[in-house]
N, CA, C and O atoms as CSV, one atom per row, in Angstrom:
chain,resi,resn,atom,element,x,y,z
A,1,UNK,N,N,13.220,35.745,5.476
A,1,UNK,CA,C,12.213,36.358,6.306
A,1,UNK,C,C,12.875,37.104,7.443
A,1,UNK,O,O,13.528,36.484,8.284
A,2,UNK,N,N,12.737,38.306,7.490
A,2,UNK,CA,C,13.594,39.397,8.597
A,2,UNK,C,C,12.003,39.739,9.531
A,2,UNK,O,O,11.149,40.456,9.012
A,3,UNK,N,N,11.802,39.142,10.878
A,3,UNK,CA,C,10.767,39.538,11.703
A,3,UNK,C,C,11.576,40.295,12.585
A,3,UNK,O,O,12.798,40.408,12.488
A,4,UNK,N,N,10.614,40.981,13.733
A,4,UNK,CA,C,11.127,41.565,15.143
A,4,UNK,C,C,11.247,40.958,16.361
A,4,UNK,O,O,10.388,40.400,17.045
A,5,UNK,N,N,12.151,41.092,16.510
A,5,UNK,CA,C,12.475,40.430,17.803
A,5,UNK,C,C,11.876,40.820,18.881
A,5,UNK,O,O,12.273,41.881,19.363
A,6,UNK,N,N,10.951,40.215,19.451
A,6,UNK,CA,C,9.851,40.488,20.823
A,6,UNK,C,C,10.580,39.683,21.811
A,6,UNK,O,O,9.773,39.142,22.567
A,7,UNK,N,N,11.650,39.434,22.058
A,7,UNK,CA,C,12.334,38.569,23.109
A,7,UNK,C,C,11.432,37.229,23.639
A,7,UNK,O,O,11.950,36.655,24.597
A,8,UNK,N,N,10.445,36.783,23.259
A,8,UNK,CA,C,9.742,35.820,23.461
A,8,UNK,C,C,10.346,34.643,22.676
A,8,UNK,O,O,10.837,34.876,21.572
A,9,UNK,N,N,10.341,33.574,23.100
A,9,UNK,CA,C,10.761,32.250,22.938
A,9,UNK,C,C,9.326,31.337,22.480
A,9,UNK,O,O,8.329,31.202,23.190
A,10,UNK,N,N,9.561,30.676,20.890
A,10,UNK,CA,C,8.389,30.072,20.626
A,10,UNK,C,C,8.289,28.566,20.899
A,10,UNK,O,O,9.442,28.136,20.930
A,11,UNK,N,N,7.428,27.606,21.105
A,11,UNK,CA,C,7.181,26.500,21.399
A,11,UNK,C,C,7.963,25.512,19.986
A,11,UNK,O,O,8.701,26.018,19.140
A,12,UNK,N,N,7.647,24.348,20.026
A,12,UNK,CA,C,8.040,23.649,18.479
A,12,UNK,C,C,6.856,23.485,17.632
A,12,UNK,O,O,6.883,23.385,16.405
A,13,UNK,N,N,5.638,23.461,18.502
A,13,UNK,CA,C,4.225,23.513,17.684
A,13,UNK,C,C,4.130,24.668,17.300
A,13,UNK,O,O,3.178,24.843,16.541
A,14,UNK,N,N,4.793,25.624,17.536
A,14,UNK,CA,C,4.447,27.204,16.803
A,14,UNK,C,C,5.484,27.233,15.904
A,14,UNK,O,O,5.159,27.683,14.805
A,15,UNK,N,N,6.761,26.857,16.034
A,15,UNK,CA,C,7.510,27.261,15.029
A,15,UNK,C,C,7.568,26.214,13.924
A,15,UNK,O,O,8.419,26.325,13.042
A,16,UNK,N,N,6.678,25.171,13.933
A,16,UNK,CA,C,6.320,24.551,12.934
A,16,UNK,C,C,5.067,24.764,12.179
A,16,UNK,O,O,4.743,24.176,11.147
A,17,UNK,N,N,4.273,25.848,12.933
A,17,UNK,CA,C,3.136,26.324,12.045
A,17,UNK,C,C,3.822,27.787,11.497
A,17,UNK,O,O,3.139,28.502,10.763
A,18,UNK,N,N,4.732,28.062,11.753
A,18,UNK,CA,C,4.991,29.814,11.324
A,18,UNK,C,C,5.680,28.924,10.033
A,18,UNK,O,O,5.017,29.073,9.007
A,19,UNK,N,N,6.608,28.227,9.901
A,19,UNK,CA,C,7.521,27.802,8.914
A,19,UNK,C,C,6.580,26.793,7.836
A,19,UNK,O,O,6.731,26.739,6.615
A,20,UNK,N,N,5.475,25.943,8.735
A,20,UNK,CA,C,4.810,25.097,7.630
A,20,UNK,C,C,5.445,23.784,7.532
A,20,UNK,O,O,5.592,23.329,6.397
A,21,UNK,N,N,5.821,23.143,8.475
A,21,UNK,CA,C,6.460,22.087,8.617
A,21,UNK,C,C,6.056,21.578,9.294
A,21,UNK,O,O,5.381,22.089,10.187
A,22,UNK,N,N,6.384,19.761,9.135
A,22,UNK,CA,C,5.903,19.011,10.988
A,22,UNK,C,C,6.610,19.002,11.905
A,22,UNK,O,O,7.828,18.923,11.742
A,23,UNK,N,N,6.224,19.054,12.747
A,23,UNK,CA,C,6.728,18.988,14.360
A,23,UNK,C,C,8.583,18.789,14.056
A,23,UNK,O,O,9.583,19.506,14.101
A,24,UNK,N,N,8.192,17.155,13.696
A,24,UNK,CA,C,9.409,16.169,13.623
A,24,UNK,C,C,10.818,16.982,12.998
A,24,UNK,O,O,11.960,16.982,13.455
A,25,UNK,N,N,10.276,17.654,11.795
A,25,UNK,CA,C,11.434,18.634,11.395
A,25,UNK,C,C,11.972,19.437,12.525
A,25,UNK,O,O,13.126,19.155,12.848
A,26,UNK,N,N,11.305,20.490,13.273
A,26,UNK,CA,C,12.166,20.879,13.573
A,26,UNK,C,C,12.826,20.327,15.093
A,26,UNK,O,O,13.557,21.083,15.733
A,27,UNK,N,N,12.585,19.320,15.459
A,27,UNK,CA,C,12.937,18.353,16.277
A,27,UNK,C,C,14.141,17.690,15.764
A,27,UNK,O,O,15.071,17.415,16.523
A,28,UNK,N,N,14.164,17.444,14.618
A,28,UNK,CA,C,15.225,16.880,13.805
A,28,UNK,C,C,16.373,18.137,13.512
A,28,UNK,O,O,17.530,17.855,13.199
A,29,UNK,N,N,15.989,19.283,13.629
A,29,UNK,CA,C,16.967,20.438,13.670
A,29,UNK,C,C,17.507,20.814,14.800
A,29,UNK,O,O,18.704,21.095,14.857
A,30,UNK,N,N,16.668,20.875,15.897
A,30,UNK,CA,C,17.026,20.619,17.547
A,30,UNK,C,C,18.134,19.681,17.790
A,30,UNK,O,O,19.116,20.123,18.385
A,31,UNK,N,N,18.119,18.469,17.420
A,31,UNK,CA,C,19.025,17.635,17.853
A,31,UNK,C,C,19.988,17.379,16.900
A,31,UNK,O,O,20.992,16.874,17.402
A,32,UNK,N,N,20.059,17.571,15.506
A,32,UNK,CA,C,21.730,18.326,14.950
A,32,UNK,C,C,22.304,19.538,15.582
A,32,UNK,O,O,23.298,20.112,15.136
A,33,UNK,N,N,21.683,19.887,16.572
A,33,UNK,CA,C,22.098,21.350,16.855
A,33,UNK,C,C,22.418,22.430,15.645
A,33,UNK,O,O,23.260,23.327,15.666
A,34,UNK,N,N,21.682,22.152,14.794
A,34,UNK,CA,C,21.629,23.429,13.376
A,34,UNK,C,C,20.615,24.614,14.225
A,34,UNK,O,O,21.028,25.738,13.942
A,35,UNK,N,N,19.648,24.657,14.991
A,35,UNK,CA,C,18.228,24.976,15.201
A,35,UNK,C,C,18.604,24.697,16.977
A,35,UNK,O,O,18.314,23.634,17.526
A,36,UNK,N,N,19.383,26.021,17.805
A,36,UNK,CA,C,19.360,26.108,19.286
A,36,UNK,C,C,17.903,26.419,19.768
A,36,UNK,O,O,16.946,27.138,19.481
A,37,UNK,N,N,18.299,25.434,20.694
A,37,UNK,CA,C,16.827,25.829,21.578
A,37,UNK,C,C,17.074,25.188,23.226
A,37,UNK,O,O,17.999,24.447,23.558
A,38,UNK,N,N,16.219,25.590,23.916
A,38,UNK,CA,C,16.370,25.497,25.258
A,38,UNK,C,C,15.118,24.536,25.938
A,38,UNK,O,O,13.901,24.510,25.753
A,39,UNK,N,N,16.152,23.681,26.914
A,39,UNK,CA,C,14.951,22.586,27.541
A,39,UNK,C,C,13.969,23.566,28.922
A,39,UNK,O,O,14.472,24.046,29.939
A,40,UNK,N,N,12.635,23.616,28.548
A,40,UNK,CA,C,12.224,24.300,29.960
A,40,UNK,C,C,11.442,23.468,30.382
A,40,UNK,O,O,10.291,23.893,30.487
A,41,UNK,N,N,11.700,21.794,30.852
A,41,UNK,CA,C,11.100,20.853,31.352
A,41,UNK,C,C,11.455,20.556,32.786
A,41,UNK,O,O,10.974,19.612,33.412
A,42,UNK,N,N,12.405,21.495,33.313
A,42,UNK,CA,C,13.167,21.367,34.955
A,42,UNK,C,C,13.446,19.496,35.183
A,42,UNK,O,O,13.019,18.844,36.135
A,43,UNK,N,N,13.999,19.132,34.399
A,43,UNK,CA,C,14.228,17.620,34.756
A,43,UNK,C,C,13.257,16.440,34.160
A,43,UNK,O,O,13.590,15.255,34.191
A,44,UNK,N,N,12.349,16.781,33.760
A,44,UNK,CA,C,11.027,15.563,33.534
A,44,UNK,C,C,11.761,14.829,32.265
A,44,UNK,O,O,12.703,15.167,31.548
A,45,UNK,N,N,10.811,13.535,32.308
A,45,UNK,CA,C,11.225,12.696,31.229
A,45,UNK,C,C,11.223,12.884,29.434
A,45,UNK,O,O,11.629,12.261,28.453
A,46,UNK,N,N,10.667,13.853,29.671
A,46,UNK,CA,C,10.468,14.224,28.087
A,46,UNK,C,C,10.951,16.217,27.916
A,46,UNK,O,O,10.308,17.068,28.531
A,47,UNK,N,N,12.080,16.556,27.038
A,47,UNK,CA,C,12.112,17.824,26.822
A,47,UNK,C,C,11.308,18.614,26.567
A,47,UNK,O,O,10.447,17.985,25.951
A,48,UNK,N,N,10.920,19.944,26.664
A,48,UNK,CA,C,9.867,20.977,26.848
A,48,UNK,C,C,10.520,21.605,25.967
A,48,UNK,O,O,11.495,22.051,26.572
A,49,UNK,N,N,10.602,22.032,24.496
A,49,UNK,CA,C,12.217,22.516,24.099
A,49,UNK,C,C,11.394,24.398,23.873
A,49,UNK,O,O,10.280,24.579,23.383
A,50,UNK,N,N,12.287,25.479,24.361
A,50,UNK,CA,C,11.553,26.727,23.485
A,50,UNK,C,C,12.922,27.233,22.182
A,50,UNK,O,O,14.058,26.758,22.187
A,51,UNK,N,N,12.539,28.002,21.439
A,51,UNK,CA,C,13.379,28.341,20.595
A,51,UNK,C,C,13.248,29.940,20.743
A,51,UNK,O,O,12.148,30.490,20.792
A,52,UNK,N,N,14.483,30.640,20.810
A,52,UNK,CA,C,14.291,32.013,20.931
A,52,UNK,C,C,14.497,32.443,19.527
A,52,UNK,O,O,15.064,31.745,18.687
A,53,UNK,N,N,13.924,33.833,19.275
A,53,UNK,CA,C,13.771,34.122,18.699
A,53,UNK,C,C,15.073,34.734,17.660
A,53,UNK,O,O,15.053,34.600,16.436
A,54,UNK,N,N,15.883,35.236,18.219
A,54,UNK,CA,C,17.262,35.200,17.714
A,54,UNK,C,C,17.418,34.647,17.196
A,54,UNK,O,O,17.514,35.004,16.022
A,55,UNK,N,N,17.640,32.922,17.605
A,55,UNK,CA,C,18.226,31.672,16.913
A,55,UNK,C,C,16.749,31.717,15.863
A,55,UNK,O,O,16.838,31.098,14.803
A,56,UNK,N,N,15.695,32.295,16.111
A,56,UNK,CA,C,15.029,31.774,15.062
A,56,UNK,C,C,15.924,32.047,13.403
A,56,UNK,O,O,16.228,31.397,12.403
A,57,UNK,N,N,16.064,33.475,13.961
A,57,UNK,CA,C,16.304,34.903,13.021
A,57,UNK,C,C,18.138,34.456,12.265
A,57,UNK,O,O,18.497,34.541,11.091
A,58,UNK,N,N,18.749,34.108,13.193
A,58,UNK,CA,C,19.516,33.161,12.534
A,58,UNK,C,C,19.736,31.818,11.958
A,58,UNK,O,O,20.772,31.689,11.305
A,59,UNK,N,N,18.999,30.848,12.069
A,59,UNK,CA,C,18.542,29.794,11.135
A,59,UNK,C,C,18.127,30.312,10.115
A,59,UNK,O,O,18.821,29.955,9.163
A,60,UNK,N,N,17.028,31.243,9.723
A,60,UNK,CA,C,16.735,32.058,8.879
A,60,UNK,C,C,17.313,32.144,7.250
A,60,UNK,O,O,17.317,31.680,6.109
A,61,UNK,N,N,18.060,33.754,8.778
A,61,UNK,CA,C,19.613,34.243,7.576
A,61,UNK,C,C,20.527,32.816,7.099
A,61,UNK,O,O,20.691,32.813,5.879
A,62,UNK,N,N,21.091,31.728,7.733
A,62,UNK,CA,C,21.775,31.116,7.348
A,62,UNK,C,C,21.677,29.995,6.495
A,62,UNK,O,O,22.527,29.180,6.135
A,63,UNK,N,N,19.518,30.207,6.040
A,63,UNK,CA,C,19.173,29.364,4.745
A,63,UNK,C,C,18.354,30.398,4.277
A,63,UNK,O,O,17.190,30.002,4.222
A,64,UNK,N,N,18.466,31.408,3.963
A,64,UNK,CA,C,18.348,31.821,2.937
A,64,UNK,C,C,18.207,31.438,1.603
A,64,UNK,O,O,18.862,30.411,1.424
A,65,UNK,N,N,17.615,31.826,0.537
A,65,UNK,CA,C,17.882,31.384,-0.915
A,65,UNK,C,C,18.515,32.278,-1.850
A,65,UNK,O,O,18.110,32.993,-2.767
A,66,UNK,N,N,20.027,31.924,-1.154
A,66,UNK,CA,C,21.066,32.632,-2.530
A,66,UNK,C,C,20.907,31.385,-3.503
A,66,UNK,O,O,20.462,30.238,-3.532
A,67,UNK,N,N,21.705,32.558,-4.466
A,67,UNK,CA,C,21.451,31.702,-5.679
A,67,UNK,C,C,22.658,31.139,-6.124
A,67,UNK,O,O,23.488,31.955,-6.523
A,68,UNK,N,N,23.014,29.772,-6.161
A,68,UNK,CA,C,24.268,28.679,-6.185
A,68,UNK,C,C,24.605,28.418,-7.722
A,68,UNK,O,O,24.197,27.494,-8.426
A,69,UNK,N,N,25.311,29.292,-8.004
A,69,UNK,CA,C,26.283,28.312,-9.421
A,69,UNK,C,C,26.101,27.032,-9.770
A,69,UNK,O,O,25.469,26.238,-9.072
A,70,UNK,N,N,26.669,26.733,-10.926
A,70,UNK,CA,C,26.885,25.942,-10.939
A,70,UNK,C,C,28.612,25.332,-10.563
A,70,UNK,O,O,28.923,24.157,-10.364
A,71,UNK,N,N,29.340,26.288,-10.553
A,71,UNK,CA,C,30.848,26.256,-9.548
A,71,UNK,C,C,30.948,25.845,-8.325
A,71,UNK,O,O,31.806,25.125,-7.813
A,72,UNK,N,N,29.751,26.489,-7.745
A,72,UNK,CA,C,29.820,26.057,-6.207
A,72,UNK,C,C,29.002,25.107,-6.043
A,72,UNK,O,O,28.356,25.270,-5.008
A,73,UNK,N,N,28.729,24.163,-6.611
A,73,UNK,CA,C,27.900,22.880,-6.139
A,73,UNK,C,C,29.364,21.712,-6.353
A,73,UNK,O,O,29.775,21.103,-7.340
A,74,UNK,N,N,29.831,21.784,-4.966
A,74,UNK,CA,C,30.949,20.660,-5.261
A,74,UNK,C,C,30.244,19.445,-5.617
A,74,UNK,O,O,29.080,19.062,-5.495
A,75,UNK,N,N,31.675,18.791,-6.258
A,75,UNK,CA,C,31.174,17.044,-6.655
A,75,UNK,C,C,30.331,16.923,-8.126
A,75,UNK,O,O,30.114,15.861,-8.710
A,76,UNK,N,N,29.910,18.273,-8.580
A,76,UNK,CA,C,29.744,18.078,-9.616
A,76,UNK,C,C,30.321,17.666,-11.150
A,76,UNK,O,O,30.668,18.753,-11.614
A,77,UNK,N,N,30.578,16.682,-12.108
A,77,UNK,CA,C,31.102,16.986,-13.130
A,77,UNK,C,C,29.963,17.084,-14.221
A,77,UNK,O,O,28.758,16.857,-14.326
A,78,UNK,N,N,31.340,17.687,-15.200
A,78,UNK,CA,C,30.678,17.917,-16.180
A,78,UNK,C,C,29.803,17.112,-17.217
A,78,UNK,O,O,30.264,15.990,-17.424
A,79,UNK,N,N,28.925,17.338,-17.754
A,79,UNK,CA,C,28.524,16.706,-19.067
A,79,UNK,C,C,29.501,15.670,-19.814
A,79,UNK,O,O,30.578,16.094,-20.235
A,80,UNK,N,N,29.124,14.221,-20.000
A,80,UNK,CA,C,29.748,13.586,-20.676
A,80,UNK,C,C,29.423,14.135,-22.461
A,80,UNK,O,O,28.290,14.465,-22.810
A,81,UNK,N,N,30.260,14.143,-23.134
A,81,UNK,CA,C,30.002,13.964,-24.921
A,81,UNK,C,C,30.678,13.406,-25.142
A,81,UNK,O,O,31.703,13.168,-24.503
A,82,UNK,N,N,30.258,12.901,-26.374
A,82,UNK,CA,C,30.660,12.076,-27.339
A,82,UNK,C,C,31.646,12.892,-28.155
A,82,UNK,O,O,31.521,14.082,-28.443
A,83,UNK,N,N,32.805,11.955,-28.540
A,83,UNK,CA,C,33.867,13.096,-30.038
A,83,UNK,C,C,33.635,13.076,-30.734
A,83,UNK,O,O,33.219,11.985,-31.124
A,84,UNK,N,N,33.627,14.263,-31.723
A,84,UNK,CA,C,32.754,14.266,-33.181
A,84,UNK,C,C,33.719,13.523,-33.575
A,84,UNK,O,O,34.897,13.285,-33.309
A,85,UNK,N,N,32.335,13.007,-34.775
A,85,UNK,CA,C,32.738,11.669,-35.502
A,85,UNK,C,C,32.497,10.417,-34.982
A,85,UNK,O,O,33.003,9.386,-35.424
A,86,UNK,N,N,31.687,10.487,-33.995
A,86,UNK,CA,C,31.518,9.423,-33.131
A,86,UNK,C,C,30.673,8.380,-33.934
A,86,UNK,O,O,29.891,9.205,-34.408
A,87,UNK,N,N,30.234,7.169,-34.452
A,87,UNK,CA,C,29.482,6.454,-34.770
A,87,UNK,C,C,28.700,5.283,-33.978
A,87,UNK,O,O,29.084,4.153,-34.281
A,88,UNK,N,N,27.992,5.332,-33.316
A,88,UNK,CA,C,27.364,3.936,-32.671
A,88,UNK,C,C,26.232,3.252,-33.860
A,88,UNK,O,O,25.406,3.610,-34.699
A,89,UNK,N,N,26.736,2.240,-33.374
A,89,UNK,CA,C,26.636,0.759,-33.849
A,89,UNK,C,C,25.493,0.117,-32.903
A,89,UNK,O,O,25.443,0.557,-31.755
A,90,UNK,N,N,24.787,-0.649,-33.194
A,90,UNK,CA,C,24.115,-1.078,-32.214
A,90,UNK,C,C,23.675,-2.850,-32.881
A,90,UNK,O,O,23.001,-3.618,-32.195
């Protein structure tokens, strides 16, 4: 998703209704620091967090849906088979 940048900074209740997610997600992206955002709570007990729009626009680009090989999915192996001629017994 490529939007315009209006230099406005969105809340976490908005950028969880633009994306379709709960709150908690992107709260949970906030505090891996994957998903920058800024406290505008001047000190109070609970963060005020906004997310600018930039960082939106780069979270974005940086999940994208390219399309992954099967090469690049480390940790994968291959298919076990059997050697021809194999007989099970049971």
């Amino acid at each position: 998703m490529t939007h315009q940048s209006s230099g406005r900074a969105l809340t976490v209740p908005e950028l969880a209704a633009r994306w379709g997610v709960k709150e908690h997600q992107i709260l949970a992206h906030i505090k891996a620091k994957t998903l920058i955002a800024f406290d505008v709570s001047r000190g109070g007990k609970l963060p005020r967090w906004r997310i600018a729009m930039s960082a939106i626009e780069a979270f974005e680009q940086a999940r994208s849906n390219a399309p992954v090989t099967a090469a690049a999915k480390p940790g994968r192996k291959p298919k076990r088979t059997r050697p021809a001629g194999w007989i099970e017994y049971f």
